[in-house]
N, C-alpha and C positions, 0 to 999 in steps of 0.2 A: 504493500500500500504506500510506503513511503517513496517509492521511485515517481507514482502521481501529484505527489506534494508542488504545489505549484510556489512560485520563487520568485519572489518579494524581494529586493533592491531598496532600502533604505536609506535616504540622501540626508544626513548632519545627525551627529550625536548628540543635540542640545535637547528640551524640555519635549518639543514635537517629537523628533527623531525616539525620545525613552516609551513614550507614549505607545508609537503608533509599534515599534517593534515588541512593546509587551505586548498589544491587541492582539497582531501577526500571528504570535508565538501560541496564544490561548487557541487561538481559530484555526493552528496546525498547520502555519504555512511554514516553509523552509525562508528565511529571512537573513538578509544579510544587511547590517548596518554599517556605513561609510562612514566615518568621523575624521575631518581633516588633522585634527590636533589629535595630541596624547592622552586626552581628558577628554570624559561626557562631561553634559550637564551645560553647554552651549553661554548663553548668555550668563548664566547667575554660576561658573566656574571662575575666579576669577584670578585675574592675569597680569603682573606686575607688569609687565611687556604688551601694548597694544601690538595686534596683527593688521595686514588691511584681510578682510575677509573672514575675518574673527570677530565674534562679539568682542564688546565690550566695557565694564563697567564701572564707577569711581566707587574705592574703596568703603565711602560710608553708603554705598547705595542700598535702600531700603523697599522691598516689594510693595507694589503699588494699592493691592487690595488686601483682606486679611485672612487667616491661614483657614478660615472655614467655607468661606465664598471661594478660596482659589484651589481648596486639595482636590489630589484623584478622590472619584466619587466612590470609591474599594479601598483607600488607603489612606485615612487620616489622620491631618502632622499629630504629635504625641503633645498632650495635653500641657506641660510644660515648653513647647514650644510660645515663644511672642506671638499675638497677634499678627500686627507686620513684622516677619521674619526678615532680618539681614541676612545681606546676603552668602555668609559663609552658616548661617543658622538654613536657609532656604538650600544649600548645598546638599549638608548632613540628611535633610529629608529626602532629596533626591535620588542622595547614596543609598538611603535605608529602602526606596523603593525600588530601583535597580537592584540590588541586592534579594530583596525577598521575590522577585520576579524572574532574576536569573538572566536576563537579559544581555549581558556583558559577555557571554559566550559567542551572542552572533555581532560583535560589533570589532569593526576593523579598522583599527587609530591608525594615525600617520598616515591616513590613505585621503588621496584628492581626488574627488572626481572630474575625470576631464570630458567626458563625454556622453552623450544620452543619445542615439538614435535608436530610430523601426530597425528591427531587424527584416532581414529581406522576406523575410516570410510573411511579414506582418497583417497583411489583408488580411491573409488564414487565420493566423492565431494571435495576432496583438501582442506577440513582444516587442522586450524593448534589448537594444546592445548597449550594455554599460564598460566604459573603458575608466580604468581607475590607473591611480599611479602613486606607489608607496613613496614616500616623500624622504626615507629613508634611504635605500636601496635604490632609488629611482626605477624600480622596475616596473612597469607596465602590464595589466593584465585584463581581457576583453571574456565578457559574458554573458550569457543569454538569460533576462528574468520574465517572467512573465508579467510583472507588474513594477510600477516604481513611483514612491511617493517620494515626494519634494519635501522635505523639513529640516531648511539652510536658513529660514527666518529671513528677515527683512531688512533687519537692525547692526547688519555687516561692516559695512560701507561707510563711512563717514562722508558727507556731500556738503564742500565749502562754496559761498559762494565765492564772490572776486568782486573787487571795486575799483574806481579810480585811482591811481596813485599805489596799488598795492605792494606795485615792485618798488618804492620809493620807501615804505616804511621799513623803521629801524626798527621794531618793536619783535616781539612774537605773535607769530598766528598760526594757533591749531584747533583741532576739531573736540569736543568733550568725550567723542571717544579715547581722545590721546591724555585725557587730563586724570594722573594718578595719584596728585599730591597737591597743597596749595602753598606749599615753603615758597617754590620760586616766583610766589607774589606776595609777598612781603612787603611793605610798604609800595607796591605799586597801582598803578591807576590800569582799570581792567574795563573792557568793554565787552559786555557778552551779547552778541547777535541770536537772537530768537529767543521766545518763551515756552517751551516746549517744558518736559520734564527735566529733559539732561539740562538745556539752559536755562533752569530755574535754582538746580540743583549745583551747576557751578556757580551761578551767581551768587547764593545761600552761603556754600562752603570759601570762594577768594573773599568772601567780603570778612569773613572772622579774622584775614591777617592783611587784605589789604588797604592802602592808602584809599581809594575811593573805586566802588563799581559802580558800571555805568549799565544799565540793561536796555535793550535794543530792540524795539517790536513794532510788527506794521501793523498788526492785529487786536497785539492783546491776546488775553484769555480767561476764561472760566477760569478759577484755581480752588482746586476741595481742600480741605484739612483733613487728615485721615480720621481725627477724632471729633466721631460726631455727636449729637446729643446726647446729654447722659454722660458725656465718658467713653463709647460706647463705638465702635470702627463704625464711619459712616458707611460702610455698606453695609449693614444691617439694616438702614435708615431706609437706602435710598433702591436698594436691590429689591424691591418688595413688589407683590403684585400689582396694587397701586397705583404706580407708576402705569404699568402699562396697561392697567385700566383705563385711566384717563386719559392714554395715548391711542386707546380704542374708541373713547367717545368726544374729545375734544381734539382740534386743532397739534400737530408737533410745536408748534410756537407758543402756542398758550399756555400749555403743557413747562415747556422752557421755562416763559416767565415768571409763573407761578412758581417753579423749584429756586429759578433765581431771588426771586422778590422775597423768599417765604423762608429760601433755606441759605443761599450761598452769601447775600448780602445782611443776615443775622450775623454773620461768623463778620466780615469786615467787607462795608460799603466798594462794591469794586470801581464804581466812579468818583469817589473818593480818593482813591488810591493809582487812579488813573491808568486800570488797568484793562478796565470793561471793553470788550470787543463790540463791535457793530453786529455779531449773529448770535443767535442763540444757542444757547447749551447744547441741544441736540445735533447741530449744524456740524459740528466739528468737536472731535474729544475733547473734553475738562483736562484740566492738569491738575495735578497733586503735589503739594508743596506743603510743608506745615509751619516754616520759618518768614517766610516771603514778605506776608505783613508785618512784622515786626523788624524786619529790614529795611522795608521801606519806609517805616515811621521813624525809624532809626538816622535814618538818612545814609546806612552803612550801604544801601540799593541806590542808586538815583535811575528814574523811567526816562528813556531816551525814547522818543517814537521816531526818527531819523539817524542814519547809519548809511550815509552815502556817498564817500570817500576816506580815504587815507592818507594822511599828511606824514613827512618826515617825523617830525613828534609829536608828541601826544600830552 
């Protein structure tokens, strides 16, 4: 029976990639899992060394939701686990499910994948040619699966923009993928482009040692507090049916406003704080930040909504 086991190709050893090879394995397929790096566990392994094509994440980085909204729905973190687990505390849970799952037998570290085509047959039977290449050894090795799930994630890549003057500037410019410490801004004056999480999250951390941060957005954004009423991880609050009750009988905007007006501007006025975007909640993800206003009433944050060239100094 095992020679009919049909053969499953697994692409990235991070939180997808643990996932979809445990499923694989219950439902009896023959799985092979590709992991560029030496390490599972993709984004939340973390890495003194940014890669390009590696996640990657700053040391105090903190999971975004909390460990009962986010566990496998068979494996839940250990009751002494944080709420929001850091990330070397969100590790140890991943080890412990890999581990009880057994999974690390079909996964093949140091290996890249260079390739994906139809095999020539393919009309017929829907495979796929995978060509890998151990990163070690550099050898090369081509094979026929029957099926091949993508789980390389999104969050790879770092994507700078460029401005006027850029080659002109004396200063540093890198991406918050590459940002692993905030020593080397010490007494300096920082400019972070976007509000996203990572750039909310480097702005939070250089501003504790530097001279003055400068934050930088065309948009703006929603921003949660992970702690929501009560005490209480705001997703308990806000994950509820509720929600999309009212998202089944009113308007997506109304809906918005009311979470905004009722929930996100009790915690601190985001027009106040000059932070309030032109769309609504629903429009585009919320960011999670739990330091941010009190940086910016600090003045240790200053809001910049222009960010349009680069001058020799700063």
């Amino acid at each position: 029976m095992n020679s009919f086991k049909k053969k499953i190709a697994v692409l990235g050893g991070g939180l997808a990639g643990i996932g979809a090879t445990a499923s694989l394995k219950e439902e009896g397929f023959d799985v092979d899992c590709f992991e560029k790096t030496s390490q599972y566990g993709g984004t939340w392994c973390y890495r003194e060394e940014s890669e390009e094509g590696v996640p990657s994440i700053m040391p105090t980085t903190i999971i975004n939701h909390s460990k009962e909204m986010g566990a496998v729905s068979n494996f839940p973190p250990p009751k002494e686990f944080n709420n929001f687990m850091r990330h070397h505390e969100l590790y140890k849970y991943i080890t412990e499910y890999v581990t009880q799952k057994d999974v690390l037998k079909h996964f093949h570290f140091n290996t890249e994948v260079k390739t994906v085509q139809r095999a020539p047959d393919y009309e017929e039977t829907g495979r796929w040619t995978v060509t890998v290449r151990n990163r070690i050894t550099e050898e090369e090795t081509t094979n026929i699966y029957d099926g091949v799930l993508v789980c390389v994630g999104h969050i790879n890549r770092p994507k700078l923009p460029t401005y006027p003057g850029q080659d002109q500037f004396k200063g540093k410019i890198l991406h918050s993928h590459s940002l692993k410490g905030v020593a080397p801004y010490h007494n300096k004056t920082v400019v972070v482009v976007g509000m996203g999480c990572s750039g909310l999250d480097a702005a939070v951390e250089t501003s504790s040692v530097a001279k003055q941060v400068y934050l930088s957005t065309r948009s703006g954004a929603h921003v949660i507090n992970r702690i929501g009423p009560k005490g209480l991880p705001y997703d308990y609050t806000l994950i509820r049916p509720y929600i999309y009750q009212l998202l089944d009988i009113f308007p997506a905007n109304f809906v918005g406003w009311l979470l905004e007006t009722c929930y996100l501007d009790f915690q601190y006025d985001h027009k106040l704080y000059a932070i309030k975007p032109d769309h609504h909640i629903f429009s585009k993800d919320p960011i999670l930040n739990d330091h941010i206003g009190s940086k910016l009433m600090s003045g240790a944050v200053i809001m910049n909504h222009t960010s349009n060239a680069l001058q020799k100094t700063v």
